[in-house]
N, C-alpha and C positions, 0 to 999 in steps of 0.2 A: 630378451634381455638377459644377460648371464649375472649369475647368483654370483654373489661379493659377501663374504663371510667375517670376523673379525676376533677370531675366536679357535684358540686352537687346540684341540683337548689332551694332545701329551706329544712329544718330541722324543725319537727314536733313534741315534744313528743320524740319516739321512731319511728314515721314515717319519710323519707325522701323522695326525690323526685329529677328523675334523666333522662335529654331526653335520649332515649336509641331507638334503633331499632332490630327486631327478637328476643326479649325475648317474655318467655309464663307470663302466671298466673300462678302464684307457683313455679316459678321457682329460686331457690338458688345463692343469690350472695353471694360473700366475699369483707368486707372492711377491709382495713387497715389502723387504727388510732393509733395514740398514745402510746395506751393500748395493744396495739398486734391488731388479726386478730377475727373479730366478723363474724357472719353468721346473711344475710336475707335473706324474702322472698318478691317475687313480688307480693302483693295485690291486685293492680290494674294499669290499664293500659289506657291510654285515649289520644288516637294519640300516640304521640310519648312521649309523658308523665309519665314515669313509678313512679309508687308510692313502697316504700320498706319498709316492719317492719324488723325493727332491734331486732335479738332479747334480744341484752344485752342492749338496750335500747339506745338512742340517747346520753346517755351521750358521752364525749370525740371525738365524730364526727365533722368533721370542714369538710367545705363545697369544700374543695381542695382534700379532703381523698380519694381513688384510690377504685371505685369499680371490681370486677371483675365477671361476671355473667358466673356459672359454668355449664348451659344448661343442668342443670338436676334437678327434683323437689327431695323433703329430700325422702333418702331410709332411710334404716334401714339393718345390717347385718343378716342374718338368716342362723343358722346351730344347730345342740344339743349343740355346746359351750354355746350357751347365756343362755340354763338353770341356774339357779342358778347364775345370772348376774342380775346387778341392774343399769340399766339407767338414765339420764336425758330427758327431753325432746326435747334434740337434738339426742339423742340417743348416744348420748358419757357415758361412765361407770364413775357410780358415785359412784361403789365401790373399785376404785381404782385398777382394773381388768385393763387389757389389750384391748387396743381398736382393735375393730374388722371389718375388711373392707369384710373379703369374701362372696360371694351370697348373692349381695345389692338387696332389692326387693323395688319397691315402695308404698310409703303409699298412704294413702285416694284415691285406687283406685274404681271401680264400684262395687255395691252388685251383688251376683253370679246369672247367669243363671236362671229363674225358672224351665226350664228342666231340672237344673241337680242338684233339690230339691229332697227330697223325705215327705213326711208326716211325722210331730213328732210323735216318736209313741215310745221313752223307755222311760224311771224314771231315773232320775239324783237322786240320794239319796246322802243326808247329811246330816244324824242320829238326824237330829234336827223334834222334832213330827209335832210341826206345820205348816213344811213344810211337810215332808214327807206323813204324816195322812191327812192333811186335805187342804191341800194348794200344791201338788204337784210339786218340778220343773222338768221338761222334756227335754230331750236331744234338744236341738236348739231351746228353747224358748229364747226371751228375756223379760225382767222381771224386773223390778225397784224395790226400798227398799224406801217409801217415809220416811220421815223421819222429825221431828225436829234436829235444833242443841241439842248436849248435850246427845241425844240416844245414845248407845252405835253400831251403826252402823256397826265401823269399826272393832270393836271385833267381831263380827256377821260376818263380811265378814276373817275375820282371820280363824274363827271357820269354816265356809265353805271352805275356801283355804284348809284346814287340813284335812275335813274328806270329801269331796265331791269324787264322783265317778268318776274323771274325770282326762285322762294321762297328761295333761299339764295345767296346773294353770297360766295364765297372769294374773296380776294384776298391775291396770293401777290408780296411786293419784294424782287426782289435786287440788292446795290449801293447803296441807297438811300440817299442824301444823309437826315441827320437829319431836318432838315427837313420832306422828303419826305413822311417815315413820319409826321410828327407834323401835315402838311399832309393827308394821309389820314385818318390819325383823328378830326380834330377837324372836318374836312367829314363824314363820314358820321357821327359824334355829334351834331353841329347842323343835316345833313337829316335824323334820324331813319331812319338804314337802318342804323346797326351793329346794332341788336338781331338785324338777319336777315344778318350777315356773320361771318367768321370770318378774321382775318388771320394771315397769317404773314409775318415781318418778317424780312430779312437786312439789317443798314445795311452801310456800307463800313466800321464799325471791328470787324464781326463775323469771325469765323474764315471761310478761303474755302472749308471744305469745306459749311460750314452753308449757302452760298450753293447749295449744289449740290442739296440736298434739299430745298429749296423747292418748286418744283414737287412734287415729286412726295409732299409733306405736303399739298398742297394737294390732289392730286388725288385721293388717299386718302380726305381726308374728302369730296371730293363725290361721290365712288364709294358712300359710305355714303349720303350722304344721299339719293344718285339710284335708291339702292335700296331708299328710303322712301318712291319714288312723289312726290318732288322736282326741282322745274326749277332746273336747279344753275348760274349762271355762275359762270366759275374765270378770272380776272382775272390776267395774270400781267406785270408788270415788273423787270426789264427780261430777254429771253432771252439778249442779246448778251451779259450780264455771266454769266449761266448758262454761257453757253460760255469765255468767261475765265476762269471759273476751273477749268472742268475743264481748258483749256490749260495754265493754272498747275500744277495736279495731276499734268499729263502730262510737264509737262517735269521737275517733281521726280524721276517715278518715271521719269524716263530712257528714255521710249516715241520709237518712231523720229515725229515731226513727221511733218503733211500740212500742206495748202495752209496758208499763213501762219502756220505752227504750230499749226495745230489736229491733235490727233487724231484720227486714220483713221477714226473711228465716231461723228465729231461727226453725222453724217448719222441714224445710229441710235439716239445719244442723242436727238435731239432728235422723231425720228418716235416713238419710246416716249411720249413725255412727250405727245402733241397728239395718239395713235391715240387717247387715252383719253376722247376725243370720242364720244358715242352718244346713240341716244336709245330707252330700253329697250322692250320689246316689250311688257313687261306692268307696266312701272314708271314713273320719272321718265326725268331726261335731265340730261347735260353738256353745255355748251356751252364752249369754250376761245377767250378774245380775250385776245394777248398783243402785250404793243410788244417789236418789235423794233431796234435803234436801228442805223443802217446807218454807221459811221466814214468819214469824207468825203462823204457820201450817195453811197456806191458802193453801189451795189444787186448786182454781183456779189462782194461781201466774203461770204467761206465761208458765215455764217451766215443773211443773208437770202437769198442763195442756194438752202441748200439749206435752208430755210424754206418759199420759193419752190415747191418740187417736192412737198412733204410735204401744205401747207394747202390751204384750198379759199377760191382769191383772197387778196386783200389790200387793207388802210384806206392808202392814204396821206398823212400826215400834214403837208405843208407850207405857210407862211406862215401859221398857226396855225387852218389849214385842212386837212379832207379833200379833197384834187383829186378832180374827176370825171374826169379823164382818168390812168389808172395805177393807180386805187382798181377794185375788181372785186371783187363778190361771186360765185361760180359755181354759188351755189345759190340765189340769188334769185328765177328763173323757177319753181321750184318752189312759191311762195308766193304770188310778188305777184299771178298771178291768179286767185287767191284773195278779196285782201283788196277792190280797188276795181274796177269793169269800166273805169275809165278809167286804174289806175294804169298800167299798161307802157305804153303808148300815148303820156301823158304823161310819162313818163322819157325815154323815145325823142324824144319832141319839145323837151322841153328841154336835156338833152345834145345835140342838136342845131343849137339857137338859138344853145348858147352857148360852142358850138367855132365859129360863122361869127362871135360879138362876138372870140373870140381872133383869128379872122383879118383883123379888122378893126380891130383895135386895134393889129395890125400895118405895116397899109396909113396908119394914123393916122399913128403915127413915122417913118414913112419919107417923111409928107408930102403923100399923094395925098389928091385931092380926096372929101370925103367926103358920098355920094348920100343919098337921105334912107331909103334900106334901112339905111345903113349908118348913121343917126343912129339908128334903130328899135333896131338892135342893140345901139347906145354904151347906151341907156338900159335897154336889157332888160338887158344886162352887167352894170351898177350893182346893179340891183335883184335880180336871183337871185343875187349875192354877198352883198348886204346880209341880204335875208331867206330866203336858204334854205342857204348856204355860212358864212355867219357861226353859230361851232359857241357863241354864246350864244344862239340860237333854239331854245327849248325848245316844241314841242307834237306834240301827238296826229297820226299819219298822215293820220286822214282833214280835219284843217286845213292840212295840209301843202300835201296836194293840191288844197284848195280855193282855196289861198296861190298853187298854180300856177296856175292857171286864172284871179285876180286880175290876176298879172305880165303875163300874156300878152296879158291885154285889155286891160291899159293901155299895151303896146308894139307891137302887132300888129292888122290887120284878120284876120277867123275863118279867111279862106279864105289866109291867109300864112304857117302854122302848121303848117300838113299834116295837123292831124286828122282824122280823120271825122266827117264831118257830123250821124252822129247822136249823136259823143259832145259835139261842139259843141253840139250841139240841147239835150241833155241837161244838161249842164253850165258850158257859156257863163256869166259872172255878166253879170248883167241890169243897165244902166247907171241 
């Protein structure tokens, strides 16, 4: 029978506080004010002291309001229905869909097993070159997108939902400018991918605890589905607002501040949330790419930081580009040779070519005379920006690659390149 309370001992914010006995942590009550029936959760607990985030926030709460603790922390429904289903971050349908109660699973439960890992070892392809060519992403990598505000981010993450190689697409916003959410939906409705996606939606006039469970609604249902023998990428924007509002949270509940006021366990928040990466031994797989959004483009701000130490590599997202200098995938050699006998070879020769056109574009502005290597490189510079760094080039790897070996021959003699001869032999294009 679940304990119903009628007594509430101070009102905080969107925090309240209630003596209560045999609740957990995290565990879901209902009050009943005014305004109809709100849902919280238990945050913390201290004797008999339970502390509750409300999540439509403290307004219209009076201290007489009847709590009701439901001895169960938030599930989430999981079946092929919620395909093509757009949540909030209570996991109620926020597109006006039918709510859905069957096979509740729980969220923010533990990362899987390491015995029943296996080693990343395919290619996630998403016809974008400077992932695919030279920055690799891999089946059950997780992977961040640092980012300034103002990048085009969330088109990048639309453009991956659409062309990624992956049977189930969740895609998880928190903070999201209206806009945003409704620039997401109506790109994957008009590629034809929401049928295989599953959104969950926090905007910025949502409550800030709903922002917090995002992820981990998202990853709930790819955990299901990856245990249906599904290739699951879990799409997540933005994680820096994931952390604001647990900062918010933390300063309500009066917790002693870490670096810039974040919480001492922003570190282990945020490693929970991205262990959940895997790719099952006898099942499907996770894959986790989330933008990160850096405030100033400080790349030591608390949360790319410690992003940083958690993930494996990082997309850098600048001038409405991936850079190849600062972007790193650290599971890529596991794959790339695999897929082409000329790809690594070619990655290496191109990131090569065109860190000497940066130092030459250098030598330009300051005015020196420029040799005709150094003209080779002004035009090879143009062209692997134009068509292989410009993130509207959409195609298949092994065009990518045939795209490089194009560039080359038309800025370079064979033996200027550093290949081997018999990849030249092999793959040279024929004038």
């Amino acid at each position: 029978m679940n304990k119903v309370y009628s007594k509430i001992e101070s009102i905080n914010g969107s925090v309240i506080t209630v003596r209560a006995q045999g609740v957990k942590l995290n565990e879901l009550a209902e009050i009943t004010t005014r305004f109809g029936k709100s849902l919280a959760e238990v945050n913390k607990i201290d004797g008999d002291i339970v502390s509750l985030q409300v999540f439509a926030g403290g307004r219209g709460v009076a201290t007489n309001n009847q709590i009701r603790f439901l001895g169960h922390d938030m599930k989430v429904s999981f079946s092929e229905n919620i395909l093509g289903r757009i949540f909030d971050g209570s996991a109620e349908p926020r597109d006006h869909g039918p709510a859905l109660a069957e096979n509740l699973t729980s969220i923010g439960g533990p990362s899987v097993n390491p015995s029943k890992r296996i080693n990343p070892n395919r290619m996630m392809r998403t016809n974008i070159p400077m992932i695919d060519v030279f920055n690799t992403l891999v089946v059950s990598q997780k992977i961040p997108i640092f980012s300034i505000s103002g990048e085009p981010y969330n088109q990048l993450l639309a453009r991956i939902a659409m062309q990624a190689e992956a049977d189930v697409i969740v895609l998880g916003g928190m903070g999201l400018k209206y806009d945003d959410y409704l620039f997401f939906k109506n790109t994957l409705e008009e590629g034809g991918s929401l049928s295989k996606t599953v959104m969950f939606i926090h905007t910025s006039a949502d409550p800030t605890v709903e922002c917090m469970k995002i992820p981990d609604l998202s990853l709930a249902v790819a955990e299901q589905f990856a245990l249906q023998g599904k290739d699951v990428l879990v799409l997540l924007t933005d994680m820096t607002n994931f952390a604001d509002a647990m900062k918010e949270i933390a300063i309500t509940q009066e917790q002693v501040p870490s670096n810039r006021g974040y919480p001492g366990d922003l570190y282990s928040q945020l490693a929970s949330r991205y262990e959940k990466a895997v790719d099952f031994a006898d099942s499907g797989s996770i894959t986790v790419l989330a933008v990160t959004t850096m405030p100033g483009d400080d790349v030591t701000h608390p949360v790319p930081d410690n992003t940083g130490y958690i993930t494996e590599g990082q997309y850098y997202l600048k001038g409405g580009r991936i850079e190849p200098f600062g972007s790193l995938s650290r599971l890529k050699q596991q794959v790339n040779s695999k897929t082409r006998k000329d790809h690594r070879s070619l990655m290496d020769a191109m990131i090569r070519l065109y860190a000497q056109y940066k130092d030459t574009l250098e030598k330009k502005s300051m005015g020196f005379n420029m040799s005709s290597w150094d003209e080779k490189l002004l035009k090879y510079g143009v062209m692997f920006e134009s068509q292989m760094m410009d993130l509207s080039v959409n195609i298949p790897l092994e065009e990518a690659l045939d795209n490089g070996w194009k560039i080359l021959a038309q800025c370079f003699e064979k033996q200027e390149t550093g290949l081997k001869t018999e990849l030249i032999e092999q793959f040279w294009p024929s004038k």
